[in-house]
C-alpha angles and dihedrals in degrees: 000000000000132000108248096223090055093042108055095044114134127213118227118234101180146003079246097075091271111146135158120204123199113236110239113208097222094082100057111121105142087350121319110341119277089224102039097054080047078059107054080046082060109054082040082071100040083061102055097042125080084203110101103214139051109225093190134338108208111188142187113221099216101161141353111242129227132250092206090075100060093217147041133204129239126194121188123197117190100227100180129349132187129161088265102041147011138198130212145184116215121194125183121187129163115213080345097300109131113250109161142355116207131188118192128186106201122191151206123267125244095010115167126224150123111328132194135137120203097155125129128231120226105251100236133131117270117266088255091073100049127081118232127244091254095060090043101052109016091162093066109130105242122267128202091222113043089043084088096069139053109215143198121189117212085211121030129195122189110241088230082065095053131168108019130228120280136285104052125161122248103237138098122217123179146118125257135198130184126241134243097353113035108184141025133204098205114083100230099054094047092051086061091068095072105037092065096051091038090058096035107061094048092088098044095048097047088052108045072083097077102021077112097067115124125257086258098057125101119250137227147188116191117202115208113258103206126343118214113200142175133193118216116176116000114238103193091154092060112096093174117052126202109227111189111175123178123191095199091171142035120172139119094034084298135105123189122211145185132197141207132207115191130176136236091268094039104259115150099254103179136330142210158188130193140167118241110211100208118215126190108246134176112279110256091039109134115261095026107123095245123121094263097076 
């Protein structure tokens, strides 16, 4: 498992914006983790801002990078700056191939304005009341990726009982805590937090809709295209963090998708959409939505 706040620094190259970042194994899911590279775009602005605090990260997904070349690139360009906001560009490539493109808008601390909150909180126990994964199925076979959480499921099914029964509906509720660090006191860090399960659970919940699908059917995974996000009000002192995705559509080889993050005492954290783009894949692959997963 690796510590988020380890694994997503970033190495300056140059005073220019210029970084590497050396990719860390314990995010690979597909390839390195969607949410995890938006993160290290991430830090790379954090780094060239005065500003303290990332207000949304919208990206655009262009290629997966590879674990055999040890590092990629990141390049960040200031496109507007004021006391109160700034904007970035982030680009990753990796021996000048295009991974990502990442736009940030940071902003100022302590800013006044109209304030109102009409949001409404899922209506799920609380994270003290749920076992974790690893109580529920302590047979499960390790995995690199989802080491780095500690987990708890509103609703389990056995593996012995999957899939389920049709129709289920395509969304994906859970707690999630990181491991082995949980929580972070610089912003940057934090946000990415949320960025990575924001991202994450997009996938799993669009899909639940069709676990059910026959051995003769084809597979698919479907990577997410771009991710737009926005972070509404930090929660550093929450170590658990409510995910709620929801895959409402799927239709034209494409699924969209929006995701919650909560806090432990149900405030609205950050929030996203994002397109899937599905591909047909070999049944068995990992990730498919067949019963070998």
């Amino acid at each position: 498992m690796g510590a988020l706040g380890e694994d997503t620094t970033v190495e300056a190259v140059d005073e220019q914006g210029r970084f590497r970042h050396r990719l860390r194994n314990d995010w690979r899911i597909w390839g390195p983790n969607g949410g995890y590279i938006a993160s290290v775009a991430l830090r790379a602005a954090g780094h060239c801002t005065p500003l303290p605090r990332p207000a949304s990260l919208s990206v655009l997904f262009l290629g997966a990078a590879s674990y055999d070349k040890e590092f990629v690139d990141l390049e960040v360009t200031s496109l507007r700056q004021s006391k109160r906001s700034h904007a970035l560009r982030v680009s990753i490539t990796q021996e000048s191939q295009p991974m990502l493109e990442a736009h940030v808008w940071a902003v100022a601390d302590s800013m006044t304005g109209l304030e109102h909150d009409v949001t409404t909180p899922p209506d799920v126990p609380g994270h003290e009341s749920l076992k974790t994964f690893a109580e529920l199925d302590p047979d499960a076979p390790p995995n690199h990726f989802w080491s780095n959480f500690d987990g708890k499921p509103l609703k389990w099914i056995p593996p012995e009982e999957w899939p389920p029964p049709p129709p289920v509906e395509p969304r994906s509720q859970q707690w999630m805590r990181f491991s082995p660090v949980a929580r972070y006191d610089d912003a940057w860090i934090d946000a990415c937090r949320y960025v990575i399960l924001l991202d994450t659970y997009q996938w799993p919940a669009a899909s639940r809709a069709h676990m059910h699908r026959g051995p003769d059917a084809p597979a698919y995974i479907a990577p997410n295209m771009d991710q737009c996000i926005h972070f509404h009000q930090p929660a550093p002192d929450s170590e658990w963090l409510f995910i709620d995705a929801h895959g409402p559509l799927a239709t034209g080889g494409l699924m969209g998708c929006r995701s919650e993050v909560w806090s432990e005492d149900f405030r609205l954290v950050a929030s996203a959409s994002s397109n899937l783009l599905c591909r047909e894949v070999p049944r068995g692959t990992p990730g498919s939505g067949t019963t070998a997963d």
